[in-house]
C-alpha positions in Angstrom: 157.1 176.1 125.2 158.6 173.5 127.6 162.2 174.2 129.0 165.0 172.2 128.5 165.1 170.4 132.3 168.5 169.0 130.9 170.3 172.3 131.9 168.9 172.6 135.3 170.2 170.2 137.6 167.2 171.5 140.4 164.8 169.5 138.4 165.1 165.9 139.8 165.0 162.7 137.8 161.9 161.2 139.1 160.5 159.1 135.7 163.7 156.4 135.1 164.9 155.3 131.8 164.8 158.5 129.8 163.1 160.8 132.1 163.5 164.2 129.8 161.8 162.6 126.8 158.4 162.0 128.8 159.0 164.9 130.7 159.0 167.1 127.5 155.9 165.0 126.8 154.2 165.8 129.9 154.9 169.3 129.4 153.8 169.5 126.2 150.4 167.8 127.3 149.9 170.3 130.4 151.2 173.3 127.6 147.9 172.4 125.8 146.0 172.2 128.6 147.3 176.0 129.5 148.7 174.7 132.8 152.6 174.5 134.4 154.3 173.2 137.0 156.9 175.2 139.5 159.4 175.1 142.4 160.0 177.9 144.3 163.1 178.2 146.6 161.9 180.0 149.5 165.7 181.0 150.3 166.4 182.3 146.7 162.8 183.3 145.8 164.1 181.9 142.7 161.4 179.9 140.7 162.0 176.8 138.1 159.0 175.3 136.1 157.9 174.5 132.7 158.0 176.9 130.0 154.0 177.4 130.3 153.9 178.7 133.5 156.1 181.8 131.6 153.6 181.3 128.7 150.1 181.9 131.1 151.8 184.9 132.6 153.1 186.2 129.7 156.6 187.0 130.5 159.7 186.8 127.9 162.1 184.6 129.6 160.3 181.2 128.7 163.0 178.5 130.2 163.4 180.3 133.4 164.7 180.6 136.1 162.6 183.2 136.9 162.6 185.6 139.9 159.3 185.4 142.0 158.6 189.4 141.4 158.3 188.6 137.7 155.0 186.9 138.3 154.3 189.0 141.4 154.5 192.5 139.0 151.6 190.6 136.6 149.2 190.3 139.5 146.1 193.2 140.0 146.7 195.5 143.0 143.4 194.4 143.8 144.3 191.2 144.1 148.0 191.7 145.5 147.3 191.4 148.8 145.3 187.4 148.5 148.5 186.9 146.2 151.2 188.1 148.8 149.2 186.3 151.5 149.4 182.9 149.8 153.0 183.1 149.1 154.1 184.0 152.8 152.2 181.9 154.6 153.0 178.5 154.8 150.3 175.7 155.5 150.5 171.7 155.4 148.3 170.2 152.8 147.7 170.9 149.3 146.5 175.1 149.2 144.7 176.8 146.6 144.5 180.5 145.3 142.8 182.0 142.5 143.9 185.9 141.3 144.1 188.0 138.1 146.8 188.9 136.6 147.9 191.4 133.2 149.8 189.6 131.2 152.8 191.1 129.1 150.5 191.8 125.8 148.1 193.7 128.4 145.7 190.9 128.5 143.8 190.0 131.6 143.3 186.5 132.8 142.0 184.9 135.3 145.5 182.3 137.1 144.4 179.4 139.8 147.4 178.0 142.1 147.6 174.7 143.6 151.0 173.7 145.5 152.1 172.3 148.2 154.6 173.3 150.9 157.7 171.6 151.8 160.7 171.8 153.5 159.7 171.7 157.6 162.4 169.7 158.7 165.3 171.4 156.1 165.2 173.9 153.2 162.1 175.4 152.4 160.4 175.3 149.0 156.9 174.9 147.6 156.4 173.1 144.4 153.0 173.3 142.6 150.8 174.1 139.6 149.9 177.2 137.6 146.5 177.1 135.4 144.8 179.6 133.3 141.1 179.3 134.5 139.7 182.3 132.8 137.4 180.4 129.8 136.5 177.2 133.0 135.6 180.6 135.1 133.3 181.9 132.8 131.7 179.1 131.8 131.1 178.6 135.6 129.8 182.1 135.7 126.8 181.4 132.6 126.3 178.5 133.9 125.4 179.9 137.2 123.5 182.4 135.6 121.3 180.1 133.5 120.5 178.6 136.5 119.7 181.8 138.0 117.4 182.8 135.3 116.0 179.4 135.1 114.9 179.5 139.0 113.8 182.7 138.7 111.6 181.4 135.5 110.5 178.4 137.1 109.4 180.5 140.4 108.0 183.0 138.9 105.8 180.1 136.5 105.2 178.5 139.5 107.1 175.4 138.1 109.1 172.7 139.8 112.1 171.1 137.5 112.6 167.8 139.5 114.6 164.3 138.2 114.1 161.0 139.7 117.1 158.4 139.9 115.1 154.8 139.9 117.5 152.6 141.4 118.5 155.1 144.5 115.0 156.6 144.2 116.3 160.1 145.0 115.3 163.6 143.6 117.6 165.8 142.4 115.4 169.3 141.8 115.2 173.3 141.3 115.3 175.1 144.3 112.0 176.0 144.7 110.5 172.0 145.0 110.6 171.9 148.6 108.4 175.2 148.8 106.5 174.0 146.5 105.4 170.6 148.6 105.0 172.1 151.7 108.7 171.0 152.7 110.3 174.5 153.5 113.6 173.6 152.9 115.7 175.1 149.5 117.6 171.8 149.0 118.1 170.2 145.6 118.3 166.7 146.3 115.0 164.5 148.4 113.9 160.5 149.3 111.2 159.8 147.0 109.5 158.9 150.7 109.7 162.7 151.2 107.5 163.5 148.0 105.2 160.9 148.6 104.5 161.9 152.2 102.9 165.2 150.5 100.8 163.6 148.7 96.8 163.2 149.2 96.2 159.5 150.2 93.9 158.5 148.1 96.3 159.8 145.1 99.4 157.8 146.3 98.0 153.9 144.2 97.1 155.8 141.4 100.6 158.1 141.9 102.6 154.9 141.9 100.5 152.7 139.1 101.0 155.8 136.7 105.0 155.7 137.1 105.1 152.1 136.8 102.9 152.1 133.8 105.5 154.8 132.1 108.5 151.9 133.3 107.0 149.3 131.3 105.3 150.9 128.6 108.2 154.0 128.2 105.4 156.4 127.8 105.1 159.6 128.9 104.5 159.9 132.5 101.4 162.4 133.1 99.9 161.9 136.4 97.3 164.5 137.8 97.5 164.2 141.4 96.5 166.9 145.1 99.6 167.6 147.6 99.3 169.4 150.8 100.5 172.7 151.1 102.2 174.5 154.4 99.0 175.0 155.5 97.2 171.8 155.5 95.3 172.3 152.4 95.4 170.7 149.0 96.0 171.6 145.7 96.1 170.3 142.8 99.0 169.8 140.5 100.2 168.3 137.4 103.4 166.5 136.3 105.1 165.4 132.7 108.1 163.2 133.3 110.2 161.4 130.2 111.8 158.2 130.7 115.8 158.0 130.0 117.6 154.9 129.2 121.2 153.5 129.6 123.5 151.5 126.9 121.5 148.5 127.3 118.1 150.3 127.3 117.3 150.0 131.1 115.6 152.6 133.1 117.8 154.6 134.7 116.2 158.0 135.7 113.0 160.4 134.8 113.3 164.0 133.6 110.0 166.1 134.5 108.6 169.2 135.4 105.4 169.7 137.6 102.9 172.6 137.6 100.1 173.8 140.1 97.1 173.4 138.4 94.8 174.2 141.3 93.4 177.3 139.6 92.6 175.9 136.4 90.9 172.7 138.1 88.7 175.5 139.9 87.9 177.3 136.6 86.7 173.8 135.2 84.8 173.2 138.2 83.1 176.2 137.8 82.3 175.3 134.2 81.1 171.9 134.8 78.9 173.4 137.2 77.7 175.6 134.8 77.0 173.2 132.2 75.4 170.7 134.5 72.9 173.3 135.2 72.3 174.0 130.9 69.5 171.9 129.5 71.1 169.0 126.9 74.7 168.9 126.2 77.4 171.0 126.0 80.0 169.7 124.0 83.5 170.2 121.9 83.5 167.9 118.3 87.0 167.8 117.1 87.8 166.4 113.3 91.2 165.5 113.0 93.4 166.4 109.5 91.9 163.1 108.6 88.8 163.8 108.6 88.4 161.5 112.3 85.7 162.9 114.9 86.2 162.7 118.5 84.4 164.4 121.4 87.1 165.9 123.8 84.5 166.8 126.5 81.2 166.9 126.8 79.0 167.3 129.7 76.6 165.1 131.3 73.6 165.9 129.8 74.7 163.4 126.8 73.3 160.6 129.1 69.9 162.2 128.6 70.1 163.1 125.0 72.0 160.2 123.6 71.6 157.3 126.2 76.1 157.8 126.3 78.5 158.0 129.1 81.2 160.7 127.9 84.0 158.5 127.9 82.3 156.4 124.8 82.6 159.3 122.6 85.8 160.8 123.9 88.3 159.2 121.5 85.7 158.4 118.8 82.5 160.1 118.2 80.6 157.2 115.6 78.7 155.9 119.2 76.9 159.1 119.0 76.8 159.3 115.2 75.5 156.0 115.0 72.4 157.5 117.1 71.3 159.7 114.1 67.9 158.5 112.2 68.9 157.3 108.9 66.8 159.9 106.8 68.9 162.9 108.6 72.4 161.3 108.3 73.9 162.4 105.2 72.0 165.3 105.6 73.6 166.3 109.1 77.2 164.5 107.8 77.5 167.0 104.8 76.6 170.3 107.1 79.2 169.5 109.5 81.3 169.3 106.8 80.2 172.5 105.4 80.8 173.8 108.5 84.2 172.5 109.0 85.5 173.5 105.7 84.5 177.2 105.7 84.3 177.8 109.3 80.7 179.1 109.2 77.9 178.4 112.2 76.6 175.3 112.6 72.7 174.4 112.8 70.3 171.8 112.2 66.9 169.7 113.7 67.6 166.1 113.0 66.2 162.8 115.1 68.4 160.3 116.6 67.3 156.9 117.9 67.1 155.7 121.5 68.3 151.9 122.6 64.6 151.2 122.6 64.3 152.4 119.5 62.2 156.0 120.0 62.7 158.7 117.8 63.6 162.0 119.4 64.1 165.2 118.0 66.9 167.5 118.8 68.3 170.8 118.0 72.2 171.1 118.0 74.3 174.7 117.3 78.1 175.4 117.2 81.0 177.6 116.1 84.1 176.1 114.6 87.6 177.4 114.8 90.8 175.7 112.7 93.6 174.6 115.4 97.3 174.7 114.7 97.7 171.3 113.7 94.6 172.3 111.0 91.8 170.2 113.0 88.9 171.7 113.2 86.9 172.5 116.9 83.8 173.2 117.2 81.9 174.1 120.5 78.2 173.8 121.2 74.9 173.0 123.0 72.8 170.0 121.7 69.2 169.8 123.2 66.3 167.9 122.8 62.9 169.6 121.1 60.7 166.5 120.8 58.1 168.2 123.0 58.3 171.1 121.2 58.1 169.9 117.6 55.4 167.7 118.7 53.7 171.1 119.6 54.6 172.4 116.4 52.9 169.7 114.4 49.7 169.6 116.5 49.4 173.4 115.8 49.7 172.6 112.2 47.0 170.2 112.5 45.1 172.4 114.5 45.7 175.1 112.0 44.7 172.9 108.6 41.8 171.9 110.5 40.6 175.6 111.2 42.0 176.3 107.7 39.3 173.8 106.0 36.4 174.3 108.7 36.0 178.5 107.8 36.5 177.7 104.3 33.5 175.2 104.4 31.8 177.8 106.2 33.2 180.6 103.5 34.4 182.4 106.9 37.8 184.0 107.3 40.3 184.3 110.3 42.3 187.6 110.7 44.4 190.1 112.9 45.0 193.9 113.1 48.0 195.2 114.7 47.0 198.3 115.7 50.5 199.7 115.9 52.0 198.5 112.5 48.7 198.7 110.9 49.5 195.4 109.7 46.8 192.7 108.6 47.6 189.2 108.7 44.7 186.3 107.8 44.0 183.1 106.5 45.6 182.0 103.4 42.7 182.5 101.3 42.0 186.0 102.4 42.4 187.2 98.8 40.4 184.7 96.6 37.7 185.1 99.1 37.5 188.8 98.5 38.4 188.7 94.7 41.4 190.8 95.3 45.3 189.4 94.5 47.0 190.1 95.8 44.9 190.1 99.4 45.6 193.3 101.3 48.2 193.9 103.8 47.2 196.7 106.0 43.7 198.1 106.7 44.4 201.5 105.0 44.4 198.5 101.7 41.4 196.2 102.8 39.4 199.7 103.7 40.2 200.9 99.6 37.8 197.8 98.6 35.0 198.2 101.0 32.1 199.1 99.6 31.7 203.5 99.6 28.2 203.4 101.1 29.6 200.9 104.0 33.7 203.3 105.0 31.6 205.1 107.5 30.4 201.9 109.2 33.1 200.0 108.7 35.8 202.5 110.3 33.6 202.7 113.3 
């Protein structure tokens, strides 16, 4: 509680008018705030303050005087001697000491001193503060250990936590950004020059347009860009920044994080290699909870199969559905469905139309899977089979043909597989022999040859 500064004449009036009324006021204030003020007389070692210096410390005599052992006996041995030191030593300027003390109930806290020194040219004394700093000290301490976790997280991730103030164009960042550009240096703040100088030179327009396109629009800022490393190489890395605004809704800075992305652009350069080298088109078909199709990738082989560039179908795949013959569209529509909606394989021959208006035939396979967000992706391999099913119908010509030239001839066509024993003929093997059905194996067409003829025959 405050003391009564009207009983001791050591307190000076300093505030005019009535000075203990906003004194108790003051006091009251600094009470809440868990802070006092003291004078010490270096002669007397006799202290005066307010009444929450005796509060913080715990002590019973709350209007004071006090005698300067009373604090002194609250103070750790371990920290007695940083304690001692700060109260014999005298220094010009404001001084600081922070020490813990046990406080009468046998609580520990954590006591920070500010005070000043005076007295050089007369009697001595030092007047200061007294603050309980034990919740502001640990709050200091989690906070320095999320931020010790969170470098270690972002290190270890391979991460860089980075935010851009517009109008002074300076980076504030985790620890780890100048590692991660090549910089070797473990500061936290940059010149947007610096960042820019480690980035490839034919990335730095695009770099730039991106970030200005987020300014305008207040989208998301997701530029893909190569930096140089310590070495001199490149790699590749990504970067997701989000726009924040003042009162008025100006631009005033960008939060982001950026990634190394190197090994994953590899992976997909490997892949597209790969699926340059497959005949047709490998492909992803997403539908959307609303039934939308788009075609998140696809290779290059869609320029050969569908007359497309990849980027038409990307966001919406009707340019390619569009391609479909009419007399296999609702056909091929309701499978995909099918497939969507029970997750089975998808397969099906169906034509689609060239810009010059040729019909070519294609063959087209994939396995769905239900995302998160309950879309549906499907991956697969689309490729064209017009040479082949125009080999399948000339065979079929070529077969009816044979078909009607033995039967005009009352001939038949057949094979024996030795090892199976099988027997496989022309359709009319059985109404040419009289027997139904015909015979499937030659132990069965040798039961209807004629008794006088087995010997011959089996020869």
């Amino acid at each position: 509680m405050p003391s009564d500064t009207r009983k001791n004449p050591k307190v000076p009036s300093v505030f005019g008018g009535d000075s203990t009324l906003l004194l108790d006021r003051l006091e009251e204030a600094m009470s809440g705030a868990r802070i006092g003020w003291f004078q010490r007389d270096d002669t007397s070692d006799m202290l005066i303050g307010s009444g929450s210096c005796a509060t913080i410390f715990g002590l019973r005599n709350e209007q004071g005087p006090w005698r300067f052992e009373e604090f002194a006996n609250c103070v750790l041995p371990d920290d007695l001697a940083i304690y001692s030191a700060a109260n014999q030593e005298r220094a010009s300027g404001t001084q600081s000491v922070r020490f813990r003390i046990r406080r009468g109930d046998g609580e520990l806290r954590l006591v920070e001193s500010r005070y000043l020194d005076l007295g050089d040219d007369g009697p001595k004394a030092r007047v200061g503060l007294i603050m309980d700093v034990t919740d502001t000290h640990f709050l200091e301490m989690r906070v320095r250990d999320y931020v010790e976790w969170l470098d270690l997280a972002v290190t270890s991730l391979n991460l860089v936590l980075w935010e851009r103030e517009i109008a002074t164009d300076r980076f504030r960042s985790s620890t780890n950004y100048g590692a991660f550009y090549g910089l070797e240096d473990s500061r936290r703040e940059w010149d947007y020059s610096e960042f820019l100088s480690r980035v490839h030179p034919e990335d730095v327009s695009r770099l730039l347009a991106s970030f200005q396109s987020a300014l305008e629009s207040g989208e998301e800022y997701a530029p893909l860009y190569r930096v140089k490393t310590a070495d001199g190489n490149y790699r590749a890395v990504e970067a997701k920044g989000r726009l924040q605004r003042d009162a008025s809704g100006n631009p005033v800075r960008v939060v982001g994080l950026s990634w190394d992305v190197s090994a994953k652009r590899q992976s997909e350069e490997r892949l597209f290699d790969i699926a340059r080298q497959v005949p047709g088109m490998v492909y992803q078909l997403k539908r959307d909870p609303n039934g939308f199709y788009t075609i998140p990738y696809c290779s290059d082989g869609i320029r050969e199969v569908c007359e497309l560039e990849p980027e038409q179908v990307r966001d919406d795949a009707s340019p390619m559905m569009r391609r479909i013959h009419p007399d296999d569209a609702a056909r091929l529509h309701q499978s995909v469905r099918n497939s969507g909606d029970q997750l089975t394989p998808w397969h099906e021959e169906y034509r689609i139309i060239h810009a010059d208006m040729s019909v070519h035939w294609v063959e087209g396979r994939a396995n769905p899977r239900r995302e998160a967000d309950g879309s549906v992706l499907w991956h697969g391999h689309i490729v064209e089979i017009t040479s082949r099913k125009r080999t399948e119908d000339e065979l079929q010509e070529t077969r009816t043909r044979l078909t009607l030239a033995l039967s005009a001839a009352r001939m038949l066509s057949w094979h024996w597989d030795l090892a199976t024993d099988r027997v496989t003929s022309s359709p009319d093997l059985g109404q040419f022999l009289g027997i139904n059905p015909a015979p499937r194996t030659m132990r069965e067409f040798q039961a209807f040859v004629y008794p006088d003829d087995v010997a011959r025959f089996s020869r």
